[in-house]
Backbone as numpy.savetxt, mean C-alpha at the origin, in Angstrom:
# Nx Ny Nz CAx CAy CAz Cx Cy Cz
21.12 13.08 8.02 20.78 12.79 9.42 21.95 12.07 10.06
22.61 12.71 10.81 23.79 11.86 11.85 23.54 11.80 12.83
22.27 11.99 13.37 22.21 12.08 14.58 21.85 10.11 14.95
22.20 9.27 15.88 22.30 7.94 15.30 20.76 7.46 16.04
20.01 8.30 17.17 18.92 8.29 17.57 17.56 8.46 16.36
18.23 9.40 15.75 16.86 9.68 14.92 16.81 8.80 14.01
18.05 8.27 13.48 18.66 7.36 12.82 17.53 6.11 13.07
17.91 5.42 14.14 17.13 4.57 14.71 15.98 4.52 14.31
15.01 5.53 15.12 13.62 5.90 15.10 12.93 5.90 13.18
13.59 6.44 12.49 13.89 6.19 11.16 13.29 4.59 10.58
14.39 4.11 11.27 14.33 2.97 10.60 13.23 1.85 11.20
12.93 2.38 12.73 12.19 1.75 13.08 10.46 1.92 12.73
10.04 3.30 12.13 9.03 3.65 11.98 9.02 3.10 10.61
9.61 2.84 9.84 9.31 2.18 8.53 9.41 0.83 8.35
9.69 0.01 8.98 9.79 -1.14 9.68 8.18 -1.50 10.06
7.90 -0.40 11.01 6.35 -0.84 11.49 5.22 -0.54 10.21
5.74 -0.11 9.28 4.75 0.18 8.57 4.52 -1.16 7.60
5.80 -1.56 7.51 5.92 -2.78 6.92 4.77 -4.04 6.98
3.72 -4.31 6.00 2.56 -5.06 5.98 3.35 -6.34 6.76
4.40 -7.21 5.99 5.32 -8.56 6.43 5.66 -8.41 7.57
5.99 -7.16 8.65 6.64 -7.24 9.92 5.36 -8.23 10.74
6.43 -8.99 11.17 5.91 -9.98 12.03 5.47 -9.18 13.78
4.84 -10.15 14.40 4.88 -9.98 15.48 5.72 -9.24 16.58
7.15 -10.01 16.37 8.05 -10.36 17.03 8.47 -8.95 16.86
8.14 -8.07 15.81 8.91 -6.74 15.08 7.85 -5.83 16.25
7.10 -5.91 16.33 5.87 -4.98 16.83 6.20 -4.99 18.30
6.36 -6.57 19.35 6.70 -6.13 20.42 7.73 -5.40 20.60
9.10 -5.38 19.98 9.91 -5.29 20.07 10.02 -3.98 19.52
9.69 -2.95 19.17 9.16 -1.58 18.49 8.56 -0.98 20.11
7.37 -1.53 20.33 6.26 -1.30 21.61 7.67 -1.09 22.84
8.34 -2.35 22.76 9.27 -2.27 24.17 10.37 -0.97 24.16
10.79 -0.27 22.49 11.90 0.50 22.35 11.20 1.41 22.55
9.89 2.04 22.37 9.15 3.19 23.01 9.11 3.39 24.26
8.95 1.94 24.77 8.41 2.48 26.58 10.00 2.83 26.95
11.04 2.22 26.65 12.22 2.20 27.53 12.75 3.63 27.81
12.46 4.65 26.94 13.12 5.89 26.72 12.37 7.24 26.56
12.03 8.07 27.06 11.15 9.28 26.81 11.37 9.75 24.99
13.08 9.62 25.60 13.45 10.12 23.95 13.21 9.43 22.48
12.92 8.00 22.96 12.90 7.10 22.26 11.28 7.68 21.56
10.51 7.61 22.06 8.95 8.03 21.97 9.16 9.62 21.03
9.59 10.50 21.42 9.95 11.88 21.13 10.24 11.62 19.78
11.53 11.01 19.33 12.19 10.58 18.15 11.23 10.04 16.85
10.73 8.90 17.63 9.58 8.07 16.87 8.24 9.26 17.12
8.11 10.22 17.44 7.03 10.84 16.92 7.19 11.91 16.28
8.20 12.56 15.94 8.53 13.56 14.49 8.72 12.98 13.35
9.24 11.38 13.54 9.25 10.80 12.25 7.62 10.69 11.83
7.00 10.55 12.83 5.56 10.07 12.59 4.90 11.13 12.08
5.10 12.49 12.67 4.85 13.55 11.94 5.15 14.03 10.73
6.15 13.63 10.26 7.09 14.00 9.04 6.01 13.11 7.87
5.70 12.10 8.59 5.42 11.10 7.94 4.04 11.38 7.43
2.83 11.52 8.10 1.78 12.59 7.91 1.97 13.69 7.30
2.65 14.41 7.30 2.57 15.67 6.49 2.23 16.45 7.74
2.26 16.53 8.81 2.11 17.52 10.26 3.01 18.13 10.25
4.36 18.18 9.61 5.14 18.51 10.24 5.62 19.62 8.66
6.39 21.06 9.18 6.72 21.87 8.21 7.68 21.11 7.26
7.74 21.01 6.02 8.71 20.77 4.98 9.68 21.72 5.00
10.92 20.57 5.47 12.47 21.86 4.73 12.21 22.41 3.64
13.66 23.27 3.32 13.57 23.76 2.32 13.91 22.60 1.35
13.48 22.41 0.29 13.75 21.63 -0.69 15.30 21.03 -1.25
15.60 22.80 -1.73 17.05 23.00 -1.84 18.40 23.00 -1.07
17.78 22.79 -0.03 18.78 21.99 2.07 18.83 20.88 2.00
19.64 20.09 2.19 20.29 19.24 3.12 18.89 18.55 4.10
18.19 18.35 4.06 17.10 17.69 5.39 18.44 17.78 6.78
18.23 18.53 7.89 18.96 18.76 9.49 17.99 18.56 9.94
17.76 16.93 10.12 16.84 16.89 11.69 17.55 16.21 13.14
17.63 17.21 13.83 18.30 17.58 15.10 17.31 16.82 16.04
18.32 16.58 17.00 17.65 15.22 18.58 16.67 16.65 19.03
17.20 17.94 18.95 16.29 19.08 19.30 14.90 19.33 18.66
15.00 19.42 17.41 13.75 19.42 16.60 12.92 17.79 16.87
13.76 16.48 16.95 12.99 15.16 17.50 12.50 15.39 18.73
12.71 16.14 19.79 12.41 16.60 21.49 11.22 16.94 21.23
10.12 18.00 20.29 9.03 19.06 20.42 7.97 18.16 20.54
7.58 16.80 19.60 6.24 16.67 19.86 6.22 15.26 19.88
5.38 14.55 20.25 5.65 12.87 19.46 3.78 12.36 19.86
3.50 13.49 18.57 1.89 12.93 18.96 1.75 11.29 18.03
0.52 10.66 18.88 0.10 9.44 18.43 0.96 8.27 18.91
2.05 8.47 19.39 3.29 7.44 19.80 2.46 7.03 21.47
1.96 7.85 21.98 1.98 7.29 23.65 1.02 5.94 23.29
0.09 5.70 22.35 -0.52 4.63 22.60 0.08 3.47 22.12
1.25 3.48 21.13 1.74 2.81 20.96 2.77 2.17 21.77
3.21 3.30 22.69 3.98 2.61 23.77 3.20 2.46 25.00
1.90 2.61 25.03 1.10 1.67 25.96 0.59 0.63 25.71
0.37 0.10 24.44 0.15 -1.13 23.78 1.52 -2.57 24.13
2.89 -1.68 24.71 3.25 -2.68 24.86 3.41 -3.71 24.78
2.59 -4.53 25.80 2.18 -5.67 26.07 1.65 -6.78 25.10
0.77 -5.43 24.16 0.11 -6.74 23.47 0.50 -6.26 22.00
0.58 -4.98 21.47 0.90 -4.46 20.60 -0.52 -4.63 19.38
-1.14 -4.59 19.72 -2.13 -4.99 18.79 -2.42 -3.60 17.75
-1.85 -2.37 18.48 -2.72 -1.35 17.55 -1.75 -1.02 16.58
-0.69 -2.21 16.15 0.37 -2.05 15.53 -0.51 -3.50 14.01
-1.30 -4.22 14.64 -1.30 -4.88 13.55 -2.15 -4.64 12.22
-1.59 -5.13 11.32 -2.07 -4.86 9.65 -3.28 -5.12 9.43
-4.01 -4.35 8.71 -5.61 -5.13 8.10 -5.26 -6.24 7.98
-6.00 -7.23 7.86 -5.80 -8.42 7.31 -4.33 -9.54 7.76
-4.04 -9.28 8.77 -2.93 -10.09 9.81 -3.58 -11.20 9.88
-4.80 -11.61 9.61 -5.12 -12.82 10.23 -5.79 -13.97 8.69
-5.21 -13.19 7.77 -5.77 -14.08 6.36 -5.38 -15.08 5.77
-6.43 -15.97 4.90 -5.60 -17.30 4.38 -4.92 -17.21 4.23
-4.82 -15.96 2.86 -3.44 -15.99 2.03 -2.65 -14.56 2.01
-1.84 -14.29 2.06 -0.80 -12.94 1.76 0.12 -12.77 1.30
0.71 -11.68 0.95 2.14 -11.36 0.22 3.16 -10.68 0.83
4.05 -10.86 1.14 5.00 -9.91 1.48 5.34 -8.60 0.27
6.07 -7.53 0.81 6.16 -6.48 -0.24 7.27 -7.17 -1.15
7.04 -6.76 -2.53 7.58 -7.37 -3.36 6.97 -8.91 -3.88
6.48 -9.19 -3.26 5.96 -10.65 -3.53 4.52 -11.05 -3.92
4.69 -11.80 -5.04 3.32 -12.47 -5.78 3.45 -13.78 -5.72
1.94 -14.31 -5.42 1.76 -15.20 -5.24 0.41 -15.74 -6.04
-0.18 -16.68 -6.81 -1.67 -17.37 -7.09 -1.71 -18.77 -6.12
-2.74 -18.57 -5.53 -3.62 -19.81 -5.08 -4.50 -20.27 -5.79
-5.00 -21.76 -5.64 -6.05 -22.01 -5.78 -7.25 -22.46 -4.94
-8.36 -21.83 -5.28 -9.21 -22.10 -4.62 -10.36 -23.10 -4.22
-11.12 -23.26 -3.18 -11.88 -24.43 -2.94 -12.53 -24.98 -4.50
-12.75 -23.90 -5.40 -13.91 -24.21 -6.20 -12.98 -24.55 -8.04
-12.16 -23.91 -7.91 -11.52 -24.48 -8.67 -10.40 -22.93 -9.56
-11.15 -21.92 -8.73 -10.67 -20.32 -9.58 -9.76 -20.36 -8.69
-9.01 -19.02 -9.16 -7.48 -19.07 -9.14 -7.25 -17.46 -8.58
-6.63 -17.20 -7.63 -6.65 -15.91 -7.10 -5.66 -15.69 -7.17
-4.32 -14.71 -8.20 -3.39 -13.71 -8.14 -3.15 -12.89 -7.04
-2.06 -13.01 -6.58 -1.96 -11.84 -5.36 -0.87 -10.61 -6.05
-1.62 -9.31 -5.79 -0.21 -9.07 -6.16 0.47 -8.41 -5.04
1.46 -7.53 -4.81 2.27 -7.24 -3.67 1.58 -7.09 -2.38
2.19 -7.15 -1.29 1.51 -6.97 0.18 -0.11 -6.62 -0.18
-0.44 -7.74 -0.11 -1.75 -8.30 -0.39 -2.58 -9.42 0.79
-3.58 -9.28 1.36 -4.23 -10.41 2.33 -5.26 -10.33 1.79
-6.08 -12.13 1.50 -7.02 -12.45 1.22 -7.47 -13.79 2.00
-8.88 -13.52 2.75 -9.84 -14.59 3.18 -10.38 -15.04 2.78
-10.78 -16.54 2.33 -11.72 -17.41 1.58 -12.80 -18.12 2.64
-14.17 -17.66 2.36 -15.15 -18.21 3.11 -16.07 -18.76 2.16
-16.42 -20.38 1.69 -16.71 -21.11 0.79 -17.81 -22.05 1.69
-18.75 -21.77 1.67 -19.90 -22.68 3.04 -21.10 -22.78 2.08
-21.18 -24.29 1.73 -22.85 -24.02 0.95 -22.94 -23.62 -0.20
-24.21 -22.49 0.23 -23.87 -22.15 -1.26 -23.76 -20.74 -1.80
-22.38 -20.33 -1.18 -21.64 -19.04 -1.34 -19.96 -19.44 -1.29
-20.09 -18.60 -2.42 -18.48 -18.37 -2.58 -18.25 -17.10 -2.26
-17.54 -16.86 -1.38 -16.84 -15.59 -1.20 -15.49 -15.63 -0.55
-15.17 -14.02 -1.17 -13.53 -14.06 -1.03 -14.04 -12.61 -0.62
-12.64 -11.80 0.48 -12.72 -10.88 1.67 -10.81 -9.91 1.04
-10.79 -9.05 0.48 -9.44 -8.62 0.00 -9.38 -7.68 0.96
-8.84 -7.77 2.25 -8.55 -6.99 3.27 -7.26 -5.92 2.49
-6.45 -6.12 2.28 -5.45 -4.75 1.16 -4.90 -5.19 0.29
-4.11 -4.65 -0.45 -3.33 -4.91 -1.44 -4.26 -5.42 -3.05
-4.19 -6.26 -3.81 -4.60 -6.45 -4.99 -5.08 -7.40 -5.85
-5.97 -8.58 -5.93 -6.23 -9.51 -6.74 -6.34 -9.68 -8.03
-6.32 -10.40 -8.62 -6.84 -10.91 -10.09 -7.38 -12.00 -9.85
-8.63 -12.11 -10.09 -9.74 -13.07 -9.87 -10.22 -14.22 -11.07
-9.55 -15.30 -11.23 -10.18 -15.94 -12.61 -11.54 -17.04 -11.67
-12.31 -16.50 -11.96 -13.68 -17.06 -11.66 -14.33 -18.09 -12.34
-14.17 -19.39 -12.13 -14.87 -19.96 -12.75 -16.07 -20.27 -12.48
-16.91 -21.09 -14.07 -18.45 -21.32 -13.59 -18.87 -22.13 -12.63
-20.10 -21.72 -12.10 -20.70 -22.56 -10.85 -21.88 -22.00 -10.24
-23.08 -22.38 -10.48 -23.97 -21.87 -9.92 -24.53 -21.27 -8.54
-22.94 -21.32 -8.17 -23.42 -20.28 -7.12 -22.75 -19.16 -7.31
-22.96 -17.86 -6.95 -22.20 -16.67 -7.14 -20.82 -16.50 -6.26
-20.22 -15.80 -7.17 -18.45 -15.57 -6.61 -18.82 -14.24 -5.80
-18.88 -13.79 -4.92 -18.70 -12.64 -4.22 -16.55 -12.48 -3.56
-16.70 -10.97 -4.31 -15.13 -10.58 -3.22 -15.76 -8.97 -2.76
-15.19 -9.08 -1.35 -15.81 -7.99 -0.87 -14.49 -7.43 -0.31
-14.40 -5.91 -0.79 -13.52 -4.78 -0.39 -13.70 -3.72 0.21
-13.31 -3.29 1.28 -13.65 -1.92 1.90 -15.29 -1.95 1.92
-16.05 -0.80 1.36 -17.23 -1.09 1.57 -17.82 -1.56 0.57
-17.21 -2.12 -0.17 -18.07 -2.34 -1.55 -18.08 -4.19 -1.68
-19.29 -4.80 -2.71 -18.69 -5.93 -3.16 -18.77 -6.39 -4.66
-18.01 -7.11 -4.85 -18.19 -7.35 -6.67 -18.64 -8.90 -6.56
-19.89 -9.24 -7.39 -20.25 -10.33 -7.51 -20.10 -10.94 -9.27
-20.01 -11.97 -9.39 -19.77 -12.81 -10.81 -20.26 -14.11 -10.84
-20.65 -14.94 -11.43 -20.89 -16.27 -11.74 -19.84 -16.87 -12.20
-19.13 -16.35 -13.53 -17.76 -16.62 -14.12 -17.47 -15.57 -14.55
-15.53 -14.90 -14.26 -15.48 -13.93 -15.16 -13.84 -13.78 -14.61
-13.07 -13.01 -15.28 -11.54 -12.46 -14.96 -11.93 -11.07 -14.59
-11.52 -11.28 -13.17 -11.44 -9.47 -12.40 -10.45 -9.46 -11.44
-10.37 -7.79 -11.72 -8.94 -7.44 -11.02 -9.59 -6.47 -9.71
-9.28 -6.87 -8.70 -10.32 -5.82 -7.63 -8.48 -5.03 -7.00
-8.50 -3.94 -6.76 -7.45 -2.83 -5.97 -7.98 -1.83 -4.85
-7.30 -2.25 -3.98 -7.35 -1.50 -3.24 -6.14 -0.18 -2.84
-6.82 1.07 -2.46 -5.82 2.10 -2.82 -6.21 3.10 -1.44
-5.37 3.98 -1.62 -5.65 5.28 -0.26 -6.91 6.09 -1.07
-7.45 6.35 -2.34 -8.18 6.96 -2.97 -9.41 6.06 -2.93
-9.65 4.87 -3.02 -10.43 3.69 -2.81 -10.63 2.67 -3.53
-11.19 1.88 -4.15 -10.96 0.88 -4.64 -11.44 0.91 -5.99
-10.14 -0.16 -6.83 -10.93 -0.08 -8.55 -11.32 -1.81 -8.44
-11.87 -1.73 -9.72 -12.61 -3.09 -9.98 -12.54 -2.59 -11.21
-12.02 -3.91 -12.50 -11.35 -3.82 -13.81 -11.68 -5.26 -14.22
-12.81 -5.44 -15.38 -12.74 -6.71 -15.69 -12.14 -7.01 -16.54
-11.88 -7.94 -16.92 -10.96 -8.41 -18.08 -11.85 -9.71 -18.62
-13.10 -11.01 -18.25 -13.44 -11.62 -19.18 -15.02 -11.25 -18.37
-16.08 -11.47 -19.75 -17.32 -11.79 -18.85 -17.94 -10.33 -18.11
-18.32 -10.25 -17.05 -18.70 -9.64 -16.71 -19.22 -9.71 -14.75
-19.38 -8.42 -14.11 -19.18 -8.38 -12.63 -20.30 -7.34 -12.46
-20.69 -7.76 -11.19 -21.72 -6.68 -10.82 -21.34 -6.18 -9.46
-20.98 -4.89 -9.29 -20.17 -3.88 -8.04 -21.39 -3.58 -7.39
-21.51 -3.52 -6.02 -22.33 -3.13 -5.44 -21.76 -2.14 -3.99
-22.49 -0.48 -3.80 -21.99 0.11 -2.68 -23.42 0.30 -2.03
-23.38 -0.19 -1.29 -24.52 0.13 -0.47 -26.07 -0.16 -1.20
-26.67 0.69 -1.60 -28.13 -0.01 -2.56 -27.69 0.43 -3.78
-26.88 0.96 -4.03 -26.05 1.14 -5.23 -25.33 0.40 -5.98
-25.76 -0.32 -7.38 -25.22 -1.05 -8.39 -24.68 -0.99 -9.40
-23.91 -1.81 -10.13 -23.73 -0.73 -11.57 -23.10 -2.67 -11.98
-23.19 -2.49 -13.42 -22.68 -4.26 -14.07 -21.54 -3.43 -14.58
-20.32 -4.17 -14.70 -19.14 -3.67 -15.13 -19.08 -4.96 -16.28
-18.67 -4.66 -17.62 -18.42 -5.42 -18.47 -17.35 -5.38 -18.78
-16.58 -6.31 -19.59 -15.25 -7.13 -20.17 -14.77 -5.32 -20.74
-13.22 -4.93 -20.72 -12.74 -4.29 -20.76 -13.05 -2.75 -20.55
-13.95 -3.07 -19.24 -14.68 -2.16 -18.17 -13.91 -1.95 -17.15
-14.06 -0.68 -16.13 -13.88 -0.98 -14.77 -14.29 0.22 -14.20
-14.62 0.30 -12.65 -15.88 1.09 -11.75 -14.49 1.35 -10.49
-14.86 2.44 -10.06 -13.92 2.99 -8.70 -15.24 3.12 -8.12
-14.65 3.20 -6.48 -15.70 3.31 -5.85 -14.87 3.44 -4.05
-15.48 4.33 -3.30 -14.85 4.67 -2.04 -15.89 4.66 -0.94
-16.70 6.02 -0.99 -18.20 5.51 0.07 -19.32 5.29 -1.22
-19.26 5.92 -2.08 -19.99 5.57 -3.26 -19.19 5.35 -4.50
-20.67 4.78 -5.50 -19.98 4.51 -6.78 -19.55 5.29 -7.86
-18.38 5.43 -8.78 -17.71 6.24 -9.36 -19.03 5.68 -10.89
-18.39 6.26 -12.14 -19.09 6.08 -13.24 -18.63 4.77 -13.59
-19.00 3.81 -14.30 -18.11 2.69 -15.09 -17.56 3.85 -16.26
-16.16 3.38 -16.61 -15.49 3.70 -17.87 -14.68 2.67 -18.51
-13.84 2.89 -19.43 -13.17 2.12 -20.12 -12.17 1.67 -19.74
-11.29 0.50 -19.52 -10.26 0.04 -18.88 -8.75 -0.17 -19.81
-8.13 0.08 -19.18 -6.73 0.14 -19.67 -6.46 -1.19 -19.55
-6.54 -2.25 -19.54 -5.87 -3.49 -19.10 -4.60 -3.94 -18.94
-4.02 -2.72 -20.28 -2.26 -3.08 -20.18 -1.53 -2.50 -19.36
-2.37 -1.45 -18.55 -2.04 -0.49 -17.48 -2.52 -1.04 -16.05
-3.63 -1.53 -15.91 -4.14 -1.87 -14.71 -3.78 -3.05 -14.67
-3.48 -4.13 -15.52 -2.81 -5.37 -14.86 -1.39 -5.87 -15.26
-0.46 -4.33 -15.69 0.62 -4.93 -16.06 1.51 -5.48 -14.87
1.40 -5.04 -13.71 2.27 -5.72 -12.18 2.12 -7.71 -12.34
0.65 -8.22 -13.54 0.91 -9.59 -13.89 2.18 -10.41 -14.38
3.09 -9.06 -14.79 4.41 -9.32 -16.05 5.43 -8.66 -15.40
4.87 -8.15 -14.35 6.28 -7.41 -13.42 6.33 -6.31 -13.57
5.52 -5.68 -14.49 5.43 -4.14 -14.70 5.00 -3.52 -13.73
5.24 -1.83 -13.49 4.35 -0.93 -13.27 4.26 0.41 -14.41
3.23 0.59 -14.66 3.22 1.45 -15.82 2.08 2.67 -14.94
2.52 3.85 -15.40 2.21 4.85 -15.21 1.70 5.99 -16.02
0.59 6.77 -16.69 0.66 7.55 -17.60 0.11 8.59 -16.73
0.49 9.71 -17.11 0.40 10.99 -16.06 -0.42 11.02 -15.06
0.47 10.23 -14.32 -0.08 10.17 -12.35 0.93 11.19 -11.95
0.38 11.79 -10.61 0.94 12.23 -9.87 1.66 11.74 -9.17
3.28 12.20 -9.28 4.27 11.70 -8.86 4.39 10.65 -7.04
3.54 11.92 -6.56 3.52 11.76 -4.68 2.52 9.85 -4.95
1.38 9.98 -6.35 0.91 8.35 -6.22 1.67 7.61 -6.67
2.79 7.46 -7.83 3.61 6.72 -8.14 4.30 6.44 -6.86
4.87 7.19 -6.16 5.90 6.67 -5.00 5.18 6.13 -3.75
4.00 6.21 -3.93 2.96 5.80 -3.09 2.99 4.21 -3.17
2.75 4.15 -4.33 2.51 2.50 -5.31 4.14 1.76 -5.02
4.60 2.60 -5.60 6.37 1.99 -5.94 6.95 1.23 -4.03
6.19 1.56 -3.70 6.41 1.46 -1.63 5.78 0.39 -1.10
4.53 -0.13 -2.17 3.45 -1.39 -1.93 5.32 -2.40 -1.79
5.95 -2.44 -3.39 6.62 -3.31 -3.71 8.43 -3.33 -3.31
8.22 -2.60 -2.17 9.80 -2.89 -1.45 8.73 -2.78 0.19
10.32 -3.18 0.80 10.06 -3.24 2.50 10.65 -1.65 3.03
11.14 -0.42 2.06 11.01 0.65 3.00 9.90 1.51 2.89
10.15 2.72 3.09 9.12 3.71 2.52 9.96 5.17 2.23
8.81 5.90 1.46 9.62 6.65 0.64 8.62 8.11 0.83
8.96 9.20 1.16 8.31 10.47 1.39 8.96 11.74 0.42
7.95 12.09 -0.68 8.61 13.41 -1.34 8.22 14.49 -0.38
9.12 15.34 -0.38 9.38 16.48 0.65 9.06 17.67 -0.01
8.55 17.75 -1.27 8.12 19.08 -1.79 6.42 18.80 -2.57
5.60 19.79 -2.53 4.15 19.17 -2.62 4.62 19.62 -4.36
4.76 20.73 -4.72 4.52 20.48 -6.35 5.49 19.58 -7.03
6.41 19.00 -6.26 6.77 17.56 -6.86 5.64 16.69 -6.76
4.98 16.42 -5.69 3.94 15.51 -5.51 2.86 15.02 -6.33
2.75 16.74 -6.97 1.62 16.70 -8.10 1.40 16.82 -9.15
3.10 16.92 -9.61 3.56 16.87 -10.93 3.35 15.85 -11.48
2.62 15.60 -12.71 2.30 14.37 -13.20 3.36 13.82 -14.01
3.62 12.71 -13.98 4.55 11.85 -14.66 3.94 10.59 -15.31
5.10 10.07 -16.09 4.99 9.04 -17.24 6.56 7.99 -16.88
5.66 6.67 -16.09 6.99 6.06 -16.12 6.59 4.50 -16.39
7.54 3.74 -17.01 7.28 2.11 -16.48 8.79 1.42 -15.96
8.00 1.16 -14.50 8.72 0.35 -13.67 8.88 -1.25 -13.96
9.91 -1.81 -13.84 10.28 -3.09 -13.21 10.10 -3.33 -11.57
8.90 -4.31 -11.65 9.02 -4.50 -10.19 9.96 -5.98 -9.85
10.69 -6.57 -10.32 11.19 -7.64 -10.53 12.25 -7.33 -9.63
12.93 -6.45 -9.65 14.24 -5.53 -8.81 13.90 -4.89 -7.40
12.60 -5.57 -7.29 12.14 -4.24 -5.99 13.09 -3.32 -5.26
14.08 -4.04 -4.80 15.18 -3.55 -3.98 15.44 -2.65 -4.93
16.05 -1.90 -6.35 16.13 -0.97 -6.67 15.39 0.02 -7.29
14.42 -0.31 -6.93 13.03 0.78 -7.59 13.58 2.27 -7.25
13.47 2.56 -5.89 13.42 3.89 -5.54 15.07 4.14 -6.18
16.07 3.57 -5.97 16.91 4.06 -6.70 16.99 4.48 -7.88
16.38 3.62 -8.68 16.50 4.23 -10.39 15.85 5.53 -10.54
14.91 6.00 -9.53 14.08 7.15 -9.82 15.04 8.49 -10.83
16.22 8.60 -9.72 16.65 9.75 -10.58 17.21 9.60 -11.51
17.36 8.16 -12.35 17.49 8.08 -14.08 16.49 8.55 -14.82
15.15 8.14 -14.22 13.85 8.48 -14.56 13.68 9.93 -14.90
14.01 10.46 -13.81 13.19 11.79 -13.45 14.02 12.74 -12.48
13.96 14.25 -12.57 15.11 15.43 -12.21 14.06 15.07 -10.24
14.79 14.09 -9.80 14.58 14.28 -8.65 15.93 13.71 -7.47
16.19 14.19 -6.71 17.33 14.04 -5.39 16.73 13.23 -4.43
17.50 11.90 -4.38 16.96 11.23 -3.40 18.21 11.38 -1.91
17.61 11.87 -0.63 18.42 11.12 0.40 17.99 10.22 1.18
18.78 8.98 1.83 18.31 8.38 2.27 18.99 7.93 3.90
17.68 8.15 4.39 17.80 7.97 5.87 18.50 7.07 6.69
17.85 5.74 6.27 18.11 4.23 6.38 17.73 3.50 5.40
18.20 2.32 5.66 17.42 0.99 4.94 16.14 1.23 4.36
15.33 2.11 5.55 13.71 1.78 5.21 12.86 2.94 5.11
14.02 3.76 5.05 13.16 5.18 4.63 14.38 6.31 3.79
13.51 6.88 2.88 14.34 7.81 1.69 13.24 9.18 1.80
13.64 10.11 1.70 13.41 11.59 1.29 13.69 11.73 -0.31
12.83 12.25 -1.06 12.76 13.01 -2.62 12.61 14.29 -2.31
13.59 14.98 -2.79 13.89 16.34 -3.10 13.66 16.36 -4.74
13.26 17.87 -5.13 13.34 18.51 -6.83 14.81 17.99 -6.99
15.47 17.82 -8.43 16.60 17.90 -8.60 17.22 19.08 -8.33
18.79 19.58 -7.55 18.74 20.71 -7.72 18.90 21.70 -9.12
């Protein structure tokens, strides 16, 4: 891409996607839309590209995206540059939570009661502790929950679901597929709607509008990001780079679908965030180009 407009738009659409972009990033995004027709145009093929709306090059090309091909459409952008003013339809789930993470960043708190909440990457969590309820609110990203005893119940509530405990170690995730819940001590009871299920110690339950089966839990897999890991056993590639994107500030789009769904076997260092997406092609026969700072294209190797 030389074109230094699209360039821009590039870097600015991955920027906004960014959970950590502040405020100050959003008006200032809102104001580079209104100023320019083209500006809007630009920022909405990336947006398309970005969705999957838009046709995939050829694999084996060069990516040529032309200020001409940025001119055709820029759906979803006008409201963003009518938001202007206030920019609000730019902000993150969970913008307004106790606690959070930037990408790349972990953090544990402790809580009113004495348990201990793990964050792991671009992560927001609300603590509402009144009486006699404990509850915790994981608007995105990932917890590890050490629950201690107390006669009143621990509730954390995700998407539509909630997991309740008295005492216990749980890992609640949230994902684009929907949410896991993985215990690790004791035991949790998941609830979707009038729908229940008890998840026990080296258990764990998925669940999206309803509840998945309980099965057996990987623990060294589902909570290795505790040790800096990411471990992978034949996921589909398009979810690894999905995940690998929680833990840097750009973003990353494979450009061919049976790359996407080729399953792979990898373990990451997230300790390096900044070079994750780079090491890929030590990993694995794939061509990375990269746009900007905050956005990369995966091509097949050729």
């Amino acid at each position: 891409m030389t074109d230094p407009l699209a360039r821009e738009a590039a870097d600015r659409f991955a920027r906004s996607l960014d959970p950590a972009a502040g405020e100050a990033e959003r008006v200032a995004l809102c104001a580079w839309l209104a100023a320019d027709p083209r500006h809007r145009a630009a920022f909405g093929e990336i947006e398309r590209l970005w969705s999957g709306a838009a046709l995939l090059p050829d694999p084996r090309r060069e990516p040529v995206l032309s200020r001409r091909r940025f001119g055709r459409r820029a759906a979803g952008v006008a409201a963003m540059a009518a938001a202007a003013a206030g920019a609000y339809v730019l902000l993150p789930a969970g913008w307004l939570a106790d606690f959070g993470t930037g990408a790349g960043e972990r953090r544990t708190v402790e809580l009113p009661d004495g348990s201990a909440a793990e964050l792991s990457t671009s992560t927001a969590l609300s603590v509402a502790f009144d009486g006699g309820v404990r509850h915790v609110h994981l608007h995105r990203g990932e917890a590890f929950l050490h629950v201690v005893e107390d006669p009143r119940p621990f509730s954390i509530q995700a998407a539509g679901g909630r997991t309740t405990a008295l005492e216990a170690d749980v890992a609640v995730a949230m994902a684009a597929d929907g949410v896991r819940v993985a215990v690790q001590k004791r035991a949790a009871m998941v609830a979707v709607g009038r729908d229940r299920v008890v998840v026990e110690a080296g258990r764990r339950v998925r669940y999206d509008a309803a509840l998945g089966p309980v099965e057996p839990a990987d623990l060294a897999v589902d909570l290795a990001w505790r040790q800096g890991r990411l471990v992978f056993h034949a996921v589909p590639f398009g979810r690894v780079v999905a995940e690998l994107d929680r833990w840097r500030p750009g973003r990353t789009i494979v450009m061919d679908d049976a790359l996407a769904r080729r399953p792979v076997t990898v373990i990451v260092d997230v300790r390096r965030s900044d070079a994750i997406v780079a090491a890929l092609p030590r990993m694995l026969p794939v061509r990375l180009v990269t746009l900007s700072r905050y956005l990369t294209l995966v091509y097949p190797a050729a």
